[in-house]
Backbone as XML, in Angstrom:
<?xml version="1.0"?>
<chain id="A" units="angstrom">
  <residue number="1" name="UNK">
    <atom name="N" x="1.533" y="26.714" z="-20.363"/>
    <atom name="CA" x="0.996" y="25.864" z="-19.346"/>
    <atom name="C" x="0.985" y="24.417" z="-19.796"/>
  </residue>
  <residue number="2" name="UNK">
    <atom name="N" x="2.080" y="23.783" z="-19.932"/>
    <atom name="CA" x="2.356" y="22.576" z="-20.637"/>
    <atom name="C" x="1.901" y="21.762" z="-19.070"/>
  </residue>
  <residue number="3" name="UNK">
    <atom name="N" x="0.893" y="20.420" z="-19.752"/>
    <atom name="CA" x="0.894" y="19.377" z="-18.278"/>
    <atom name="C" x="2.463" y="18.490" z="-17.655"/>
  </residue>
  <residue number="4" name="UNK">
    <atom name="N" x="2.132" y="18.784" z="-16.313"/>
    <atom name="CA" x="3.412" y="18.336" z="-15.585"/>
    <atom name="C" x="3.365" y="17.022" z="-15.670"/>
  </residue>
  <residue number="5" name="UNK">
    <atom name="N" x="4.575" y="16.025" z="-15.743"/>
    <atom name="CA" x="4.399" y="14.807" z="-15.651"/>
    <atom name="C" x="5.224" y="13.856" z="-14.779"/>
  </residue>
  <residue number="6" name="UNK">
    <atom name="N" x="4.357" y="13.030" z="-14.053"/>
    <atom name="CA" x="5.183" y="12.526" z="-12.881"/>
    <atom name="C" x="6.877" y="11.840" z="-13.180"/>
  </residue>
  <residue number="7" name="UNK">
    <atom name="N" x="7.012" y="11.528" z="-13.906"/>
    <atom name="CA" x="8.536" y="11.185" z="-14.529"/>
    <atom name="C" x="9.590" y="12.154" z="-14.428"/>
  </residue>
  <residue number="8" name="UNK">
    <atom name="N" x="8.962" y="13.265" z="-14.790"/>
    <atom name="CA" x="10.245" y="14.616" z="-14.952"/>
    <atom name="C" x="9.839" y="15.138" z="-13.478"/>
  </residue>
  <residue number="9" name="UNK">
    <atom name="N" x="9.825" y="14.929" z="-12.560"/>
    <atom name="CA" x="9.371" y="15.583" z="-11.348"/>
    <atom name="C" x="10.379" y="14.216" z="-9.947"/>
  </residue>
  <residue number="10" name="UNK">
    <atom name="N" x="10.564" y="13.428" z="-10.618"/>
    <atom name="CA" x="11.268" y="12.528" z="-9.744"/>
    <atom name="C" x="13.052" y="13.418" z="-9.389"/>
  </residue>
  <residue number="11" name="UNK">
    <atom name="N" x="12.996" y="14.944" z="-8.628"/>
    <atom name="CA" x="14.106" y="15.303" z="-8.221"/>
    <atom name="C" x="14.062" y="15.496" z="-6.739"/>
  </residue>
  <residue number="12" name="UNK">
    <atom name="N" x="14.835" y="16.364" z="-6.491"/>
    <atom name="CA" x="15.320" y="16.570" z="-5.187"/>
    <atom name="C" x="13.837" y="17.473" z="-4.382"/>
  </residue>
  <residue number="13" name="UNK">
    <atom name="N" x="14.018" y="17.440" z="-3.043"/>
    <atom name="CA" x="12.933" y="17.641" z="-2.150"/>
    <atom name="C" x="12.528" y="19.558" z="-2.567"/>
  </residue>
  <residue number="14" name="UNK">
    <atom name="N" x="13.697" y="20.130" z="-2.190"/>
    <atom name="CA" x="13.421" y="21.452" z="-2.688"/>
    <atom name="C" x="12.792" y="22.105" z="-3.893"/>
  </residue>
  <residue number="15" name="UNK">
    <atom name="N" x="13.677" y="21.358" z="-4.638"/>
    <atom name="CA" x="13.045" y="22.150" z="-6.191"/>
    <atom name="C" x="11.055" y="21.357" z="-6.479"/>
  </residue>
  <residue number="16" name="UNK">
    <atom name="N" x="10.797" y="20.348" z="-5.680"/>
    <atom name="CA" x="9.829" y="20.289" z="-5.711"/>
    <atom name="C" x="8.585" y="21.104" z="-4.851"/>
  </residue>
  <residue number="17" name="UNK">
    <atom name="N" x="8.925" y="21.401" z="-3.980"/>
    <atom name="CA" x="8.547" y="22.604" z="-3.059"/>
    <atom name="C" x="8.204" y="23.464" z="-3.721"/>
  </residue>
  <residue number="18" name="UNK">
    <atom name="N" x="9.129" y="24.305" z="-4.189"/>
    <atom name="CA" x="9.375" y="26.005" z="-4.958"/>
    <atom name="C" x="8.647" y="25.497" z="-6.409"/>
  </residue>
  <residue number="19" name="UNK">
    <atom name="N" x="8.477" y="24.466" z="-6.885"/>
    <atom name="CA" x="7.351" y="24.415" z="-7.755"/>
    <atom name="C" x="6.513" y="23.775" z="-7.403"/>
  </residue>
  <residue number="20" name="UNK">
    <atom name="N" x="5.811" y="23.747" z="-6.109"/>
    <atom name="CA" x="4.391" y="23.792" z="-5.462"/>
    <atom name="C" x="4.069" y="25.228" z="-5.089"/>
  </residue>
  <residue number="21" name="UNK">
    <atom name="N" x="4.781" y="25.998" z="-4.950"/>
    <atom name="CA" x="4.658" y="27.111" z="-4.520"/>
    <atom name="C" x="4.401" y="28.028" z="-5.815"/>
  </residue>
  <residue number="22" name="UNK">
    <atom name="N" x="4.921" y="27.622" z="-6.810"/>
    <atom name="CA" x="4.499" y="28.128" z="-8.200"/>
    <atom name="C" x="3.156" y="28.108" z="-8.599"/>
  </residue>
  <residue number="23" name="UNK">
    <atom name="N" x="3.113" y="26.646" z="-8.437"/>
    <atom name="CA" x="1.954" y="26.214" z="-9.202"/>
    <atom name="C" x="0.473" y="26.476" z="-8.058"/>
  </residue>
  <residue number="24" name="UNK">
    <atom name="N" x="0.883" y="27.398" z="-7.173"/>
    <atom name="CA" x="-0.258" y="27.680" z="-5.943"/>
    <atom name="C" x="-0.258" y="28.923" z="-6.444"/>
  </residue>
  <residue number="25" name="UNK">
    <atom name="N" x="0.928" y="29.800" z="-6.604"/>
    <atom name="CA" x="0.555" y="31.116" z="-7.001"/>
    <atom name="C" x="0.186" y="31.095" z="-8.490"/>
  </residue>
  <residue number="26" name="UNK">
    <atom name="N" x="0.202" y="30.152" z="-9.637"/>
    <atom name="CA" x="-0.284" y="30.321" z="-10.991"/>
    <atom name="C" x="-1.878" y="29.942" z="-11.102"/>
  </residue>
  <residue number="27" name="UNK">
    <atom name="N" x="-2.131" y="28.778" z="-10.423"/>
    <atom name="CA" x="-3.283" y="28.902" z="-9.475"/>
    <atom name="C" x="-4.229" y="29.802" z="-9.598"/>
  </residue>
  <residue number="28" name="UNK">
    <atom name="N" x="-3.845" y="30.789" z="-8.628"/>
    <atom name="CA" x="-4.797" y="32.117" z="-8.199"/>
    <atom name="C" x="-4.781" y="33.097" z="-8.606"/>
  </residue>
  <residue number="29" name="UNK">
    <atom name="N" x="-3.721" y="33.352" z="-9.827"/>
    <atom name="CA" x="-3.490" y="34.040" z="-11.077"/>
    <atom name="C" x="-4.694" y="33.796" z="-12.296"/>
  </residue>
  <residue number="30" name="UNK">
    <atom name="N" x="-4.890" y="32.457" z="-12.349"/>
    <atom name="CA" x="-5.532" y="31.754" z="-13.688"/>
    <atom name="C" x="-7.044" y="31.849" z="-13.866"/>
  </residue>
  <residue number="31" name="UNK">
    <atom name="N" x="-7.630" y="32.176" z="-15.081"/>
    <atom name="CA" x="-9.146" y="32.314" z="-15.162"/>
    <atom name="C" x="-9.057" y="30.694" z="-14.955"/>
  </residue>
  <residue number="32" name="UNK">
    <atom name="N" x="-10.972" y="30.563" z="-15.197"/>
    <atom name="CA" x="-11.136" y="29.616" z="-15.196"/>
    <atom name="C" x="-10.675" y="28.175" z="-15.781"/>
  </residue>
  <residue number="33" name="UNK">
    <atom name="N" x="-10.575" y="28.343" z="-17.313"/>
    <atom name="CA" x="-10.795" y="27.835" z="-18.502"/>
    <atom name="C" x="-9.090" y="26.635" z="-18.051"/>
  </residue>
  <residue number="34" name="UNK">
    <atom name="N" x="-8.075" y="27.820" z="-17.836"/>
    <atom name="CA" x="-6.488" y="26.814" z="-17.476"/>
    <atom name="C" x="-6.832" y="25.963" z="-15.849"/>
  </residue>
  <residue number="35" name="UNK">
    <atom name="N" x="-7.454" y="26.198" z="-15.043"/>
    <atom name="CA" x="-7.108" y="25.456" z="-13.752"/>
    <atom name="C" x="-7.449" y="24.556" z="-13.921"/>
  </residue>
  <residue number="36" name="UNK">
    <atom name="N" x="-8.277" y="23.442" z="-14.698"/>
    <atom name="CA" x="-7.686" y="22.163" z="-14.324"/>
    <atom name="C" x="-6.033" y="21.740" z="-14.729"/>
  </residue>
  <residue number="37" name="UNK">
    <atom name="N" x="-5.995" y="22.357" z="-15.796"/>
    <atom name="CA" x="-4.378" y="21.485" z="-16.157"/>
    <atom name="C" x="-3.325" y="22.099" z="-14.835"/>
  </residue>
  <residue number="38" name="UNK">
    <atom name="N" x="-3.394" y="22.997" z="-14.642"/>
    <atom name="CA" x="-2.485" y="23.750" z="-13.320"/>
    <atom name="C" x="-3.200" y="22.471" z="-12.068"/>
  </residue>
  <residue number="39" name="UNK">
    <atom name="N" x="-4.596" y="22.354" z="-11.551"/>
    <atom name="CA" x="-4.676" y="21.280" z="-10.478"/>
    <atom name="C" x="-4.063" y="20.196" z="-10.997"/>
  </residue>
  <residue number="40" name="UNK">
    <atom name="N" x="-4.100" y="19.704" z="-11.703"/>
    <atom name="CA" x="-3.493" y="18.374" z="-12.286"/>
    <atom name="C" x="-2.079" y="18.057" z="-12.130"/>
  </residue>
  <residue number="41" name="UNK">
    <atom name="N" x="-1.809" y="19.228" z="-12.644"/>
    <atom name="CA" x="-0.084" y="19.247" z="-11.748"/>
    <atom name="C" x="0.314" y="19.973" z="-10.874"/>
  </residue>
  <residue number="42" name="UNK">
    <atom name="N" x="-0.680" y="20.386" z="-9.994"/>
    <atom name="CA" x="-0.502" y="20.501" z="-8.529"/>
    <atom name="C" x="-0.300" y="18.641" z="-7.719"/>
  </residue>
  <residue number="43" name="UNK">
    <atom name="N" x="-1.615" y="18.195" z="-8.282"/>
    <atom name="CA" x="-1.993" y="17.029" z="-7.584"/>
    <atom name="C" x="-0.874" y="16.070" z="-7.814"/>
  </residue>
  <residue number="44" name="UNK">
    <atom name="N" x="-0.315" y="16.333" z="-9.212"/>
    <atom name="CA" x="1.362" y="15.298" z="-9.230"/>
    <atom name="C" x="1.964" y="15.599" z="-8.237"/>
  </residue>
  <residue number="45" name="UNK">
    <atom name="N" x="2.346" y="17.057" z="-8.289"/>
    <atom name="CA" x="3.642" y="17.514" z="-7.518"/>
    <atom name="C" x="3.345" y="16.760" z="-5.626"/>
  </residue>
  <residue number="46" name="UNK">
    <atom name="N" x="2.299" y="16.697" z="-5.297"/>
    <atom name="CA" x="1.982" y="16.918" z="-4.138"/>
    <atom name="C" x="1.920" y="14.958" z="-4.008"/>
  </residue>
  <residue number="47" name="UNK">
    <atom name="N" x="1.384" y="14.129" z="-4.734"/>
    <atom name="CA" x="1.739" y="12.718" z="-5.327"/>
    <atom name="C" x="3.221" y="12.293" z="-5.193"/>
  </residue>
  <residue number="48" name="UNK">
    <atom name="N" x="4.558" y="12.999" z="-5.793"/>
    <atom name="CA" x="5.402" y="12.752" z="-6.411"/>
    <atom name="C" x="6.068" y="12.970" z="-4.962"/>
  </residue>
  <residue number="49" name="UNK">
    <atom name="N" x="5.610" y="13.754" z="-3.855"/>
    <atom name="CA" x="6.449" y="14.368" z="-2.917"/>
    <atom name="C" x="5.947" y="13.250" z="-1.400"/>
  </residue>
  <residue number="50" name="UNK">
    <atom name="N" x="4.413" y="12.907" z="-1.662"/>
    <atom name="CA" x="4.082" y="11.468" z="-0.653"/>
    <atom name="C" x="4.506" y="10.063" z="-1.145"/>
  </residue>
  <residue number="51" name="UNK">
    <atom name="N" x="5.015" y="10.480" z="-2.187"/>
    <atom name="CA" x="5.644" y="8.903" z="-2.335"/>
    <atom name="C" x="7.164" y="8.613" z="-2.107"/>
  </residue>
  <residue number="52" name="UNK">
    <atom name="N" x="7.440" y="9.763" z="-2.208"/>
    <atom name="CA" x="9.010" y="10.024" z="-2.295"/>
    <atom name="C" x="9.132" y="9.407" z="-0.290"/>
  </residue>
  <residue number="53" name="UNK">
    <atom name="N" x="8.510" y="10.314" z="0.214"/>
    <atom name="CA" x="8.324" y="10.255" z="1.838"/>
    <atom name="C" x="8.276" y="8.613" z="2.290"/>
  </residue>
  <residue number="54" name="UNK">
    <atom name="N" x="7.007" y="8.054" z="1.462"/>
    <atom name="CA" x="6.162" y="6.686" z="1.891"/>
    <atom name="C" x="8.201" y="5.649" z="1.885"/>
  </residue>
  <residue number="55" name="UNK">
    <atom name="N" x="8.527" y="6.151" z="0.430"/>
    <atom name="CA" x="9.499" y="5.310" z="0.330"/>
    <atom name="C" x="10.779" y="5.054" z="1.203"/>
  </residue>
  <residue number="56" name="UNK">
    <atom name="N" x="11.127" y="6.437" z="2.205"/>
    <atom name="CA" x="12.590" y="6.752" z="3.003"/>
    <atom name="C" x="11.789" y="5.815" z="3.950"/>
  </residue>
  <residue number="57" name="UNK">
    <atom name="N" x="9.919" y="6.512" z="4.449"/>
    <atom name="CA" x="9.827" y="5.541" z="5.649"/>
    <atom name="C" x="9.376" y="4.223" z="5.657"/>
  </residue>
  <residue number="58" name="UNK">
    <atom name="N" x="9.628" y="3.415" z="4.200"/>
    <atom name="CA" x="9.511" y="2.067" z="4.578"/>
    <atom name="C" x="11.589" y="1.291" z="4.332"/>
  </residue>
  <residue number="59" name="UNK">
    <atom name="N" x="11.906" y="2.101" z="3.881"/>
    <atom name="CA" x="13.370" y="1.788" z="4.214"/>
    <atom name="C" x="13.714" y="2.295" z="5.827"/>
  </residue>
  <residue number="60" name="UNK">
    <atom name="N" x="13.481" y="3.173" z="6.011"/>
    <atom name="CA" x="13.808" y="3.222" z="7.774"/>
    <atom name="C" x="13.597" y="1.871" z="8.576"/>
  </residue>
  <residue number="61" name="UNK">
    <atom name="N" x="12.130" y="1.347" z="8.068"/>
    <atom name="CA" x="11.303" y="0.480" z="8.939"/>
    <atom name="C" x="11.368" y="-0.740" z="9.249"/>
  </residue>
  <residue number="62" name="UNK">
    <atom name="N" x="12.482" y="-0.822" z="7.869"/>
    <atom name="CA" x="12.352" y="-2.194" z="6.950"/>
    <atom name="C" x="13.751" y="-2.984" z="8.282"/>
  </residue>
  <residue number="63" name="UNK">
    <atom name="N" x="12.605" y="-4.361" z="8.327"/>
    <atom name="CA" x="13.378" y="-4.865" z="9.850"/>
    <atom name="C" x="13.373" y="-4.868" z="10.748"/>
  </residue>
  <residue number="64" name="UNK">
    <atom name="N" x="12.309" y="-3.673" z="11.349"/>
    <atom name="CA" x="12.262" y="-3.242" z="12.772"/>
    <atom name="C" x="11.295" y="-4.224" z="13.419"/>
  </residue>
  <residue number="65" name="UNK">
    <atom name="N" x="11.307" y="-3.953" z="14.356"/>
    <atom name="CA" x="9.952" y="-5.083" z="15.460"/>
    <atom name="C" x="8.769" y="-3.975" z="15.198"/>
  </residue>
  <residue number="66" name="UNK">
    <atom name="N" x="8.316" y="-2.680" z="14.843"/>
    <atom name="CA" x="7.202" y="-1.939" z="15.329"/>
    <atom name="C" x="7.591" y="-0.990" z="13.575"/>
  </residue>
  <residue number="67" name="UNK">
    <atom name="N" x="6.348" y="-1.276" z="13.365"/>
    <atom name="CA" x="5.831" y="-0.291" z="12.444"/>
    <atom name="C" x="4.850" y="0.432" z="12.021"/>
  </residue>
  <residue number="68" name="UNK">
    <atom name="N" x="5.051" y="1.219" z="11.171"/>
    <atom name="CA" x="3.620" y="2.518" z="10.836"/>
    <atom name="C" x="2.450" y="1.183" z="10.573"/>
  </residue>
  <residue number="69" name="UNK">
    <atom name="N" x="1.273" y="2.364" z="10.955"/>
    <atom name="CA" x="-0.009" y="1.334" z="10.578"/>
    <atom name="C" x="0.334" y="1.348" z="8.768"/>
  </residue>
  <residue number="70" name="UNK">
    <atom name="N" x="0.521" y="2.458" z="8.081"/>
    <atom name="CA" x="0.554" y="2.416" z="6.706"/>
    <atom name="C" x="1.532" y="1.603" z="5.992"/>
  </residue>
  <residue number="71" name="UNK">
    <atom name="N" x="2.484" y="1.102" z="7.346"/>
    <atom name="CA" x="3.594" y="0.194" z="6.497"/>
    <atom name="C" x="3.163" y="-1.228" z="6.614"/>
  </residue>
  <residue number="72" name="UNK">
    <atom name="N" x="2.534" y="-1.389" z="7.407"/>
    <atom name="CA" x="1.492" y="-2.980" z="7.760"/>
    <atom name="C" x="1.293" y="-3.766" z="6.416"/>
  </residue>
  <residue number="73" name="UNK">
    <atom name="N" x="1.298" y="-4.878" z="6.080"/>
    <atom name="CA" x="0.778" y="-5.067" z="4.999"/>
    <atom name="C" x="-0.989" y="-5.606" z="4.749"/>
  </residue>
  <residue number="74" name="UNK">
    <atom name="N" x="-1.477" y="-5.055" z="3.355"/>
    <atom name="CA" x="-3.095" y="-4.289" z="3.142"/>
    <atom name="C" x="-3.403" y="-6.460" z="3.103"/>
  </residue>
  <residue number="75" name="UNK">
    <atom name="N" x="-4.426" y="-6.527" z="3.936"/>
    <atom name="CA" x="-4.841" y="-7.893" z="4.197"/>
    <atom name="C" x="-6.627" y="-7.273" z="3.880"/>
  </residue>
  <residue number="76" name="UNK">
    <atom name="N" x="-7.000" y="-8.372" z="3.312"/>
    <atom name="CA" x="-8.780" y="-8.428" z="3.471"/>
    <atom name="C" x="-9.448" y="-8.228" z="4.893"/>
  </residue>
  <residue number="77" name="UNK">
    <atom name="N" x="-10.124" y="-8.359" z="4.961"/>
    <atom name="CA" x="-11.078" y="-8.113" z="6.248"/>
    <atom name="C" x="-11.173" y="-9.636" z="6.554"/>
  </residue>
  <residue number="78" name="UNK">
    <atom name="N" x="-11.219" y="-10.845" z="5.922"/>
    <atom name="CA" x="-11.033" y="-11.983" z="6.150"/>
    <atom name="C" x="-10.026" y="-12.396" z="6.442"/>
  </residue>
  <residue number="79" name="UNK">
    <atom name="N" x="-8.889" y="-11.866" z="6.092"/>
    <atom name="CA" x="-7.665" y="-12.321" z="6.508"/>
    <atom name="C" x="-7.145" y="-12.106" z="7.473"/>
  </residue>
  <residue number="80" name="UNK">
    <atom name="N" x="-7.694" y="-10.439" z="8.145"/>
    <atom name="CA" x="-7.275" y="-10.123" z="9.313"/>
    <atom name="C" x="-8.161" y="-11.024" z="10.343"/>
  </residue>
  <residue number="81" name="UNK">
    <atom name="N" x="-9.236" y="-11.382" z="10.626"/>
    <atom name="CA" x="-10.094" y="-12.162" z="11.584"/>
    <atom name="C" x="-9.683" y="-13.704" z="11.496"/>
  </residue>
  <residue number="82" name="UNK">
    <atom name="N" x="-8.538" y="-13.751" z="10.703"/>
    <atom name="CA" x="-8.103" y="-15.839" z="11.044"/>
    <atom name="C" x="-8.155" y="-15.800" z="12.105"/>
  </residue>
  <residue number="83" name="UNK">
    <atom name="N" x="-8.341" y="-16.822" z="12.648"/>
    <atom name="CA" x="-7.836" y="-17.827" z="13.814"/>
    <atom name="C" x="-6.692" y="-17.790" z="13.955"/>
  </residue>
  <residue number="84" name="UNK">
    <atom name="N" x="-5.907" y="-17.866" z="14.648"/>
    <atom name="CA" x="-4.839" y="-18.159" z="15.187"/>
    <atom name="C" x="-4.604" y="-19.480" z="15.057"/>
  </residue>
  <residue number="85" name="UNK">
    <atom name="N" x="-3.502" y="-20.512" z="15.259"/>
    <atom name="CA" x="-2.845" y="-21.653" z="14.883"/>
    <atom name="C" x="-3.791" y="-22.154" z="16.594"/>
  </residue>
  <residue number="86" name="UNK">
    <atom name="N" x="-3.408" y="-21.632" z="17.610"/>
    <atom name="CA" x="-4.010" y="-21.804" z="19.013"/>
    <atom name="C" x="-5.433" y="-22.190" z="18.838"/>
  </residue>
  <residue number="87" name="UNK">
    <atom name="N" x="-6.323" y="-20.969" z="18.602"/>
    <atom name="CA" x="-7.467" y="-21.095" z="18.302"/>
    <atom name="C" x="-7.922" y="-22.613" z="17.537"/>
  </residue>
  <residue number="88" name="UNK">
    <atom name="N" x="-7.337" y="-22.687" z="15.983"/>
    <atom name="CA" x="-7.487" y="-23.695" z="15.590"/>
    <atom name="C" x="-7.813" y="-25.090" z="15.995"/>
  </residue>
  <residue number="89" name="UNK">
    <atom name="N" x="-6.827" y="-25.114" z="16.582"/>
    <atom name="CA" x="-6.230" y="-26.399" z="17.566"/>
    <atom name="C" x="-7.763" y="-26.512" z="18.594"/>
  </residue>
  <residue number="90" name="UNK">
    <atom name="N" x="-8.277" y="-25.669" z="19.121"/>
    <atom name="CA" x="-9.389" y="-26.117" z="20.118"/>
    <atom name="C" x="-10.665" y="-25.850" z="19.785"/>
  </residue>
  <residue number="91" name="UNK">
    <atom name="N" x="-10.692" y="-25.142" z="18.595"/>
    <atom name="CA" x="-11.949" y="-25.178" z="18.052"/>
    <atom name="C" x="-12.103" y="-26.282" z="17.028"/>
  </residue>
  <residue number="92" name="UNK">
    <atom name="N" x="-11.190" y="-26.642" z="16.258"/>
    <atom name="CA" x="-11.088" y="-28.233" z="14.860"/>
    <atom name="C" x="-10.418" y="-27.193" z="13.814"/>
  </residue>
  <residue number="93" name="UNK">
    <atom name="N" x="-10.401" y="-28.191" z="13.002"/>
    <atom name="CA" x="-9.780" y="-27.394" z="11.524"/>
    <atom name="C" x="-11.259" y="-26.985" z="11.007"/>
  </residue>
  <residue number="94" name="UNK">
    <atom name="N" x="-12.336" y="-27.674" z="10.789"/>
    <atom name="CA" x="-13.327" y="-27.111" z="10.417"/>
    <atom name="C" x="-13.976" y="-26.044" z="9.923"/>
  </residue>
  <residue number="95" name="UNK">
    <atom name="N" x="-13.423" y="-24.914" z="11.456"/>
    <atom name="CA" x="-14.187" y="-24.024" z="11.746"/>
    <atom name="C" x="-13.509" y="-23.056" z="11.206"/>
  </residue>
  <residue number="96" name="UNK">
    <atom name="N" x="-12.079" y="-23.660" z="10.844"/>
    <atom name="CA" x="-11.250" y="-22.353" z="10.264"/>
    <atom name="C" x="-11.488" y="-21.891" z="8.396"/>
  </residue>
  <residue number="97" name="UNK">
    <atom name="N" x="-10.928" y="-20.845" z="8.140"/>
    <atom name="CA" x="-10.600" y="-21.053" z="6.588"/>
    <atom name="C" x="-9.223" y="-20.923" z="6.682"/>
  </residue>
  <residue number="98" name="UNK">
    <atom name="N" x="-9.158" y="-21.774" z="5.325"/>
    <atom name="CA" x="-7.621" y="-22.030" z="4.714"/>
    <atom name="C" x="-6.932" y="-20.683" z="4.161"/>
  </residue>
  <residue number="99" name="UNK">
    <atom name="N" x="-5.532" y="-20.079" z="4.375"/>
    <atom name="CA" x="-5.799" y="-18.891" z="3.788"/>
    <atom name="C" x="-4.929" y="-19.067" z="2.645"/>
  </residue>
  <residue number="100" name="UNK">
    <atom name="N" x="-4.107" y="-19.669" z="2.292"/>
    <atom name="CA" x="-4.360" y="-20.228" z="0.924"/>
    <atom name="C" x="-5.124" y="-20.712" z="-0.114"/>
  </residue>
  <residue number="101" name="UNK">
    <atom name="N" x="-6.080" y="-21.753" z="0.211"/>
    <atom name="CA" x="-7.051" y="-21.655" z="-0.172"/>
    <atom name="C" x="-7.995" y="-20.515" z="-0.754"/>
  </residue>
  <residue number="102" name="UNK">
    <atom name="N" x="-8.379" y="-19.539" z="-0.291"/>
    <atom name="CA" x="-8.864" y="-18.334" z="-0.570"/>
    <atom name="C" x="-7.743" y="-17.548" z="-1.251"/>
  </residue>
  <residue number="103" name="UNK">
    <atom name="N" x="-6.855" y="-17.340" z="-1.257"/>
    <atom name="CA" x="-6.337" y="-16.928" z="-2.027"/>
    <atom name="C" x="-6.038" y="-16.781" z="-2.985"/>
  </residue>
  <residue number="104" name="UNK">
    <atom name="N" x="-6.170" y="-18.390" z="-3.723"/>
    <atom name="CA" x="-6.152" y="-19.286" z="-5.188"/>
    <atom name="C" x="-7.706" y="-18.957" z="-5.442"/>
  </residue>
  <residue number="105" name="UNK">
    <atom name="N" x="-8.419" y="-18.560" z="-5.003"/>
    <atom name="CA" x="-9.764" y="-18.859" z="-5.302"/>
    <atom name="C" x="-10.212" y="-17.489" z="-5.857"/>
  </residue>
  <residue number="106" name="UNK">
    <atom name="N" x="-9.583" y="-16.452" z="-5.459"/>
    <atom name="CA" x="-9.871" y="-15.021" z="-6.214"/>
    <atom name="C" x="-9.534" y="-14.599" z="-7.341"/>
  </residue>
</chain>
């Protein structure tokens, strides 16, 4: 029961499957004492196989007018509530924050 490691697991879609399916039936085979190292490389395999995914669908995406919420890019909670350039303009610069500014500042 050697630990799995995400490096040697970067193959093809199938053979990662049929060793999820292993490591589910070694699993429910195993006393106590081995299941963490067996979850541990469950939790790769199952890691190694959402990233593989994340990656085809941000190359699909890449360019399009409409994308996944998960392909969005991760903004603060401040960053998403700017003002608009519009807004700006009729409320003053004042009222806005700079978002550069804040940015340098973290």
């Amino acid at each position: 029961l050697a630990k799995i490691k995400a490096g040697d697991l970067l193959s093809k879609k199938e053979e990662l499957l049929k060793q999820l399916e292993d490591l589910k039936v070694e699993l429910w085979q195993l006393c106590i004492t081995k299941v963490t190292v067996v979850c541990k490389s469950f939790a790769c395999v199952l890691t190694i196989i959402k990233q593989t995914q994340k990656e085809k669908l941000r190359k699909f995406y890449k360019g399009k007018k409409y994308k996944l919420l998960d392909m969005w890019p991760k903004k603060t909670h401040a960053m998403e509530n700017l003002k608009t350039k519009k807004q700006q303009q009729v409320c003053g610069q004042d009222m806005s924050i700079d978002v550069n500014k804040a940015q340098t500042e973290k």
